[in-house]
Biopython code that builds the backbone (N, CA, C, O; Angstrom):
import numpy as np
from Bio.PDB.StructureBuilder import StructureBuilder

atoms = [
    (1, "UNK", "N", (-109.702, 36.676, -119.422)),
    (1, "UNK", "CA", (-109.160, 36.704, -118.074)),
    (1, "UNK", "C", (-110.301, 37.061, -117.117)),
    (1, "UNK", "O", (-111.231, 37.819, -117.393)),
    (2, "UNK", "N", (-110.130, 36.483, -116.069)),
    (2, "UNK", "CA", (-111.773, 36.518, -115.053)),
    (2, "UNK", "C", (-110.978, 37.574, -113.978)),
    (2, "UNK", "O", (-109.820, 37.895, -113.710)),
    (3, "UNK", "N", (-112.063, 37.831, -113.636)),
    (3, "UNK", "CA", (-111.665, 38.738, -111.957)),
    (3, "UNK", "C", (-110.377, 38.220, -111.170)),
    (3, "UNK", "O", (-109.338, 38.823, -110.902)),
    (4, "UNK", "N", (-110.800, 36.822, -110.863)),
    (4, "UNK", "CA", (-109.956, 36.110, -110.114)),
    (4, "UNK", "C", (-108.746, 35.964, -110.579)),
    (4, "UNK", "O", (-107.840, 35.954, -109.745)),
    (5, "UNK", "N", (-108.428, 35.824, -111.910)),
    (5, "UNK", "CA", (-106.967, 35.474, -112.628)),
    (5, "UNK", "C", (-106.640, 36.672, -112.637)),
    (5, "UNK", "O", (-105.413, 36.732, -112.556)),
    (6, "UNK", "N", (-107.350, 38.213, -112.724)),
    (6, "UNK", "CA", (-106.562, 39.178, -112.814)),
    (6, "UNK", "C", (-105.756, 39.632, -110.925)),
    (6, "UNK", "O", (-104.589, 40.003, -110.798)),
    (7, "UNK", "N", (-106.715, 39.467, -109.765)),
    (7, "UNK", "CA", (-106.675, 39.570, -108.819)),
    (7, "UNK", "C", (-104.971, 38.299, -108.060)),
    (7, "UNK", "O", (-104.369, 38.437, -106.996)),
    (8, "UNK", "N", (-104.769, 37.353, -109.049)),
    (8, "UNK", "CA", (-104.110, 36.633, -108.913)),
    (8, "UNK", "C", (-103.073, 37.159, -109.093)),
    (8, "UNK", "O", (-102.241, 37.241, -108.189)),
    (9, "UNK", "N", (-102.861, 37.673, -110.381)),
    (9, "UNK", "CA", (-101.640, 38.141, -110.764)),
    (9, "UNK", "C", (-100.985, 39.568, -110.562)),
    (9, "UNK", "O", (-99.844, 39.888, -110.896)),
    (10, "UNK", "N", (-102.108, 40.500, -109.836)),
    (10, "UNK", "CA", (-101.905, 41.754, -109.979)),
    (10, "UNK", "C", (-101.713, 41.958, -108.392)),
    (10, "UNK", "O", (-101.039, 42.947, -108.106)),
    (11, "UNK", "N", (-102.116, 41.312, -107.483)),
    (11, "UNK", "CA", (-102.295, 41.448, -105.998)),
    (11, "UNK", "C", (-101.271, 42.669, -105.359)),
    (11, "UNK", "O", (-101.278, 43.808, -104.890)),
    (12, "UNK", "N", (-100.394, 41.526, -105.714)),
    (12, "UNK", "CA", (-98.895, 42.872, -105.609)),
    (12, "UNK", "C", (-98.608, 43.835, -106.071)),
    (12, "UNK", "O", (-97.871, 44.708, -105.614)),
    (13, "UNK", "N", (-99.223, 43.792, -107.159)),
    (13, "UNK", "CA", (-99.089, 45.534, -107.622)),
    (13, "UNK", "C", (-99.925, 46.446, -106.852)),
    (13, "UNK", "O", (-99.479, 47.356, -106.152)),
    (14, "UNK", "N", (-101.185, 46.159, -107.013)),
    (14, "UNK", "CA", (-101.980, 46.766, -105.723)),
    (14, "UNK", "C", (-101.875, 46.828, -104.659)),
    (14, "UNK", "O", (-102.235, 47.919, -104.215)),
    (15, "UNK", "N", (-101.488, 46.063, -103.867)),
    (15, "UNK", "CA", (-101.111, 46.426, -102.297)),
    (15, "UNK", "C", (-99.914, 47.336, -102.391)),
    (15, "UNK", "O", (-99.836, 48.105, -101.433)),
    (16, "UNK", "N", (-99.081, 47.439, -103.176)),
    (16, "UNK", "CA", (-98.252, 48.351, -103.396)),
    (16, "UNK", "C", (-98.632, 49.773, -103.406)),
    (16, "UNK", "O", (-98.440, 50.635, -102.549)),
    (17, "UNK", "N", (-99.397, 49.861, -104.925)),
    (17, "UNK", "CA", (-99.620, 51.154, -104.758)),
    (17, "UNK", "C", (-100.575, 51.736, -103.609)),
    (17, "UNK", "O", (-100.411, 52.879, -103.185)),
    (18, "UNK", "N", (-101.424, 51.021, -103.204)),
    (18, "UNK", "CA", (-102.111, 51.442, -102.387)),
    (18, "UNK", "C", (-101.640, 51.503, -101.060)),
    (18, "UNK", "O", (-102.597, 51.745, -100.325)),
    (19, "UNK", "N", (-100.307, 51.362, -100.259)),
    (19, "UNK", "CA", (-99.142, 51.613, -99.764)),
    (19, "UNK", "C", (-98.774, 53.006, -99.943)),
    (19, "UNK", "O", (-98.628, 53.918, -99.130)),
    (20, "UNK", "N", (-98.635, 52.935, -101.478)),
    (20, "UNK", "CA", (-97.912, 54.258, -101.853)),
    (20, "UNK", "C", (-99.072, 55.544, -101.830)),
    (20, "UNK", "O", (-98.634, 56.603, -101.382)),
    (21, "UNK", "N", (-100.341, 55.535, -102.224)),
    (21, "UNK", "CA", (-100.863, 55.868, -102.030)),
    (21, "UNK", "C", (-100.780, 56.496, -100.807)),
    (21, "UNK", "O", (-100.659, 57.717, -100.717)),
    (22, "UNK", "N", (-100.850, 55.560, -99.610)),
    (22, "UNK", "CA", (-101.662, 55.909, -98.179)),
    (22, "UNK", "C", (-100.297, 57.144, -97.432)),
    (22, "UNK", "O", (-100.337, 58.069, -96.621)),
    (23, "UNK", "N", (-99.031, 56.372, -98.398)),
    (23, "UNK", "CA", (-97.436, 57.308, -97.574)),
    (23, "UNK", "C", (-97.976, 58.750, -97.930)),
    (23, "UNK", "O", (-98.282, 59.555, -97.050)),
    (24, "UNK", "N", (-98.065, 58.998, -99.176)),
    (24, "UNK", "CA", (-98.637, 60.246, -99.850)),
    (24, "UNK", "C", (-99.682, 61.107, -99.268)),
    (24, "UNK", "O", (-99.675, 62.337, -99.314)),
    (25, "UNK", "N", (-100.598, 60.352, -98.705)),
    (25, "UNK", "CA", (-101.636, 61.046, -98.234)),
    (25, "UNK", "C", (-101.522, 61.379, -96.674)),
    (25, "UNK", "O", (-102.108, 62.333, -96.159)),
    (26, "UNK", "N", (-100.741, 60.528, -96.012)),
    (26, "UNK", "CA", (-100.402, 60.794, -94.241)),
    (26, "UNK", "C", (-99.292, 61.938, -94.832)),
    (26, "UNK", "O", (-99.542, 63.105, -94.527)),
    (27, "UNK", "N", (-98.042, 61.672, -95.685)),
    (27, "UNK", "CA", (-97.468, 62.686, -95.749)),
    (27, "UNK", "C", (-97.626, 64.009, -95.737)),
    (27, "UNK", "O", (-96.754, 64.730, -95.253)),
    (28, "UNK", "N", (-98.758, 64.505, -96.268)),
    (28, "UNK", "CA", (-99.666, 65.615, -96.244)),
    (28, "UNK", "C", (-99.095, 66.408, -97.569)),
    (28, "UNK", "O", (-99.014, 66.105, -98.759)),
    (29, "UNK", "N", (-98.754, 67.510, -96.834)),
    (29, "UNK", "CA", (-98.448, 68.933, -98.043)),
    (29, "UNK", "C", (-96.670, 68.840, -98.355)),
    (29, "UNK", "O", (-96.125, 69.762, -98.962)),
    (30, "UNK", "N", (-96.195, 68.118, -98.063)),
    (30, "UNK", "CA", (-94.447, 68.453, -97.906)),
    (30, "UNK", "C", (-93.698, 68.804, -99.379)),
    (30, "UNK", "O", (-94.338, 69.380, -100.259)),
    (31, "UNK", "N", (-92.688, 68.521, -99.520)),
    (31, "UNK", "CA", (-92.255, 69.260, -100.561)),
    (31, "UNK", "C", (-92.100, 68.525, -101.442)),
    (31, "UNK", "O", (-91.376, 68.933, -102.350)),
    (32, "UNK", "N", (-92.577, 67.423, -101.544)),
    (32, "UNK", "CA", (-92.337, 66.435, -102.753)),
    (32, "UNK", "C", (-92.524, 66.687, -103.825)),
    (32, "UNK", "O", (-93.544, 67.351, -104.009)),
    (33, "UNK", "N", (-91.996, 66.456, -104.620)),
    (33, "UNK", "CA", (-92.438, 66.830, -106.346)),
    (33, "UNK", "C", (-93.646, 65.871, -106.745)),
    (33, "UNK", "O", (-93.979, 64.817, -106.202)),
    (34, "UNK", "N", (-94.144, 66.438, -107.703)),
    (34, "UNK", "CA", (-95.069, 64.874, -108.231)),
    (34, "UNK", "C", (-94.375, 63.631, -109.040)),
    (34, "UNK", "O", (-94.789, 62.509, -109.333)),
    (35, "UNK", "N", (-92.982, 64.404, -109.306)),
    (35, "UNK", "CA", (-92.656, 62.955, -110.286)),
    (35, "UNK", "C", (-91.928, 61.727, -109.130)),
    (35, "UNK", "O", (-91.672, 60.543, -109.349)),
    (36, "UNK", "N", (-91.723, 62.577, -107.809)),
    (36, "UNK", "CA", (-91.259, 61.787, -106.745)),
    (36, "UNK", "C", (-92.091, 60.922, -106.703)),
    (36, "UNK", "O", (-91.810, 59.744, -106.921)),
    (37, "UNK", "N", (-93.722, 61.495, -106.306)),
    (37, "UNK", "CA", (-95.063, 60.733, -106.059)),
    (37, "UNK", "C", (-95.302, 59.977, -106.853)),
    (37, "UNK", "O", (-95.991, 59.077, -106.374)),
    (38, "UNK", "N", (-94.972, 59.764, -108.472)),
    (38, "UNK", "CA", (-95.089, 58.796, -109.373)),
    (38, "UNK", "C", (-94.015, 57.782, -109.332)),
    (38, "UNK", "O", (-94.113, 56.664, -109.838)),
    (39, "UNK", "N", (-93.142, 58.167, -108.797)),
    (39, "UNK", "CA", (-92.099, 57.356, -108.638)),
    (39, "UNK", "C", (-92.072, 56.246, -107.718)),
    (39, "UNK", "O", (-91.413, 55.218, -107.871)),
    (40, "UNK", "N", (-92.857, 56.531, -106.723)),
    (40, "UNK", "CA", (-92.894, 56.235, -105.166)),
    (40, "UNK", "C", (-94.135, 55.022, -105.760)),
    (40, "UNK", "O", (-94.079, 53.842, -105.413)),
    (41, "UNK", "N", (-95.051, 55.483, -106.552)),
    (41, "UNK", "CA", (-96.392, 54.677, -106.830)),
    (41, "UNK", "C", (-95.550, 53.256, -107.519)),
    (41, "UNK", "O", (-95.561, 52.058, -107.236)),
    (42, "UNK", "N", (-95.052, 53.839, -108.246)),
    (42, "UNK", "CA", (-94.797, 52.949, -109.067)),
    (42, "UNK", "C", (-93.521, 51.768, -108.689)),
    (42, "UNK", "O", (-93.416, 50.604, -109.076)),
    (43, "UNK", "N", (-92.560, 52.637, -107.713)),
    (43, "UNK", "CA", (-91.636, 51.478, -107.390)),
    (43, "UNK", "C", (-92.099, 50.558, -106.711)),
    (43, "UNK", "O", (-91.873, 49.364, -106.913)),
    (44, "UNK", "N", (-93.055, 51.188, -105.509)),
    (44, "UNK", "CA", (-93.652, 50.077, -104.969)),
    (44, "UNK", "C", (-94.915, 49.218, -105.088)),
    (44, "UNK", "O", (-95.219, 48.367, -104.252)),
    (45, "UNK", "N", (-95.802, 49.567, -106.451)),
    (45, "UNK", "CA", (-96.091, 48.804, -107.202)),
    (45, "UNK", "C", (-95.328, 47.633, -107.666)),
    (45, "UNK", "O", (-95.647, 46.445, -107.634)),
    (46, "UNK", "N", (-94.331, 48.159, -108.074)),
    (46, "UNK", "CA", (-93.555, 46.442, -108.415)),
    (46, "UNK", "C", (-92.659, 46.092, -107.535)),
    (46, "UNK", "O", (-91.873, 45.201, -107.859)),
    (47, "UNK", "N", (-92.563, 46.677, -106.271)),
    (47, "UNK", "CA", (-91.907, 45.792, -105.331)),
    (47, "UNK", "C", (-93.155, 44.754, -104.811)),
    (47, "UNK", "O", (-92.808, 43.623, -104.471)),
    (48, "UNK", "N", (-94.391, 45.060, -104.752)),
    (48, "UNK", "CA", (-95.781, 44.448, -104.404)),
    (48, "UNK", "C", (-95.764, 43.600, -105.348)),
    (48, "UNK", "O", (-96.084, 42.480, -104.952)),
    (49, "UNK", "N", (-95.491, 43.671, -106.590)),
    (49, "UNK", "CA", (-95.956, 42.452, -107.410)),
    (49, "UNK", "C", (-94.500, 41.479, -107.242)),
    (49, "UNK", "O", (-94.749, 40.275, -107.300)),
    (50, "UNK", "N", (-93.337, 41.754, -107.086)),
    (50, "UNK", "CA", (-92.382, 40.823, -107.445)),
    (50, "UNK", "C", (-92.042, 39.936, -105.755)),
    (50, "UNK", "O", (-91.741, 38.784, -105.444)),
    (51, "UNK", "N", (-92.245, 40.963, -105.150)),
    (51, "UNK", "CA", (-93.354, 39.629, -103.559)),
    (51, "UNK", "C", (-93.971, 39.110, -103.789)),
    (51, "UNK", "O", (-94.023, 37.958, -103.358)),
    (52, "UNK", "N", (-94.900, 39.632, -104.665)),
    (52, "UNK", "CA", (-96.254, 38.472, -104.641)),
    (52, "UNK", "C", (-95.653, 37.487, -105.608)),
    (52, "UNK", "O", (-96.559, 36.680, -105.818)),
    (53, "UNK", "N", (-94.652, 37.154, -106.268)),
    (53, "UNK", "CA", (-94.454, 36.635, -107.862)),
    (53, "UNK", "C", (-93.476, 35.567, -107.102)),
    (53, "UNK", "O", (-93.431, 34.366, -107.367)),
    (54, "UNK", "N", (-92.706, 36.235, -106.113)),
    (54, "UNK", "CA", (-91.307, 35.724, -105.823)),
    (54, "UNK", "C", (-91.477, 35.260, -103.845)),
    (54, "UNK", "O", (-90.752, 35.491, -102.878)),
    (55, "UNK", "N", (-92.597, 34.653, -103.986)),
    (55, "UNK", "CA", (-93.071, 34.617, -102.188)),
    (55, "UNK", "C", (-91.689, 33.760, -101.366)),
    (55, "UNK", "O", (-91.023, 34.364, -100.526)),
    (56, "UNK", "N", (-91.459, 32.656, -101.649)),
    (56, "UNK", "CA", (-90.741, 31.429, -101.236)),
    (56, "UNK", "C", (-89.616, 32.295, -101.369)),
    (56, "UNK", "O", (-89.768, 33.068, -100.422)),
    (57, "UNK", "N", (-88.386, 32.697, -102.081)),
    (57, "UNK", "CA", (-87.413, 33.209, -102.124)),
    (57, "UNK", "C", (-87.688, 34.429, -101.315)),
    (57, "UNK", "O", (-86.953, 34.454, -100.327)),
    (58, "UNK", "N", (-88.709, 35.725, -101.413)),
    (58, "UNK", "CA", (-88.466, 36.436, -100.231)),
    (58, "UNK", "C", (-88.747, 36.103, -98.901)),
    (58, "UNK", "O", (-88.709, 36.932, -97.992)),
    (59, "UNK", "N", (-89.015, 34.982, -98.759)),
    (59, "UNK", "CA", (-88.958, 34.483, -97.751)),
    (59, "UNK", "C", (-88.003, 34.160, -97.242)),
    (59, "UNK", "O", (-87.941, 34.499, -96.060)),
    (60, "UNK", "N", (-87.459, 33.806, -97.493)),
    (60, "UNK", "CA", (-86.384, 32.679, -97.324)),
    (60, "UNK", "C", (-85.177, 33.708, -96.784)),
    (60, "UNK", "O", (-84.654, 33.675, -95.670)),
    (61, "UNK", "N", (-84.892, 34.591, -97.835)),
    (61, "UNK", "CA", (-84.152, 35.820, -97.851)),
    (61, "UNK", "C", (-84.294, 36.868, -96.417)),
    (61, "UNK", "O", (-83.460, 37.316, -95.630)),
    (62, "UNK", "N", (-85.653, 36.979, -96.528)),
    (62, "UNK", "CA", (-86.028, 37.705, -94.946)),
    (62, "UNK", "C", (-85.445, 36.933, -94.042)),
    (62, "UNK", "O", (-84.529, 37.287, -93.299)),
    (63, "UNK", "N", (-86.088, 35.591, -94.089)),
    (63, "UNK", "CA", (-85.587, 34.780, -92.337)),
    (63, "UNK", "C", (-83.948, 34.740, -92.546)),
    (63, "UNK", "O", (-83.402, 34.796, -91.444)),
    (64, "UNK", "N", (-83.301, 34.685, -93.292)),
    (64, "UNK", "CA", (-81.503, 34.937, -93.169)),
    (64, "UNK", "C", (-81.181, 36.121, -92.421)),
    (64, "UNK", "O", (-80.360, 36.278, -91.518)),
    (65, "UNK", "N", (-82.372, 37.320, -93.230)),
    (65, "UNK", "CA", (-82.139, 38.337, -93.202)),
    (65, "UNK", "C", (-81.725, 38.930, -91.307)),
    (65, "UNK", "O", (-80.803, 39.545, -90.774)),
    (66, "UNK", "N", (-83.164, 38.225, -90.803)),
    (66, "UNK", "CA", (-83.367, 38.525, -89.375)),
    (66, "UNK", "C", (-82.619, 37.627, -89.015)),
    (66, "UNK", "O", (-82.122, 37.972, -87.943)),
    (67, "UNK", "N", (-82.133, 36.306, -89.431)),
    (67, "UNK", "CA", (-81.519, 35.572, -87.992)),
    (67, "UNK", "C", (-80.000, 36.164, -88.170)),
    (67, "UNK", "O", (-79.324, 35.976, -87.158)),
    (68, "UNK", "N", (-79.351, 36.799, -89.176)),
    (68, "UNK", "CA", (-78.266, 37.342, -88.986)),
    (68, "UNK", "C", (-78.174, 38.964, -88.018)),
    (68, "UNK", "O", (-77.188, 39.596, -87.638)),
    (69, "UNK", "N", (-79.840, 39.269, -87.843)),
    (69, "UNK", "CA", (-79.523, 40.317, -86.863)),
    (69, "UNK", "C", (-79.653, 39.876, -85.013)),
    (69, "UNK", "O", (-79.397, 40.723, -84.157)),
]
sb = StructureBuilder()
sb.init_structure("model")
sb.init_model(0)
sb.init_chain("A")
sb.init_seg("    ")
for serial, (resi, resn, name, xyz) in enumerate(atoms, 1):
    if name == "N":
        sb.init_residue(resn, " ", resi, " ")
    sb.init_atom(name, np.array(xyz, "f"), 0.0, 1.0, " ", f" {name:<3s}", serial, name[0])
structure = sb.get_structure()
């Protein structure tokens, strides 16, 4: 697997966590547990990858989403 095929398939997981990451760190000191913080990494880790996996359908889904508001 090359850089590029991993960068292909993983995109979404990474922009995710690194999302989750950035909530964590503006959040500062608050009372979160850490298994919250693992939790938080990780859900939106795979909400990042199953966007990136599932583009056309969340798409599609969003624009319903907004023209029904």
């Amino acid at each position: 697997m090359t850089f590029k095929d991993f960068i292909d398939k993983y995109l979404g997981m990474i922009i995710g966590v690194v999302v989750a990451v950035l909530v964590i760190v503006i959040g500062g000191d608050t009372i979160i547990s850490a298994l919250m913080k693992i939790a938080l990494i990780v859900g939106l880790g795979l909400l990042g990858k199953y966007i990136q996996t599932n583009k056309t359908s969340v798409k599609d889904k969003l624009k319903t989403w907004i023209d029904k508001m």
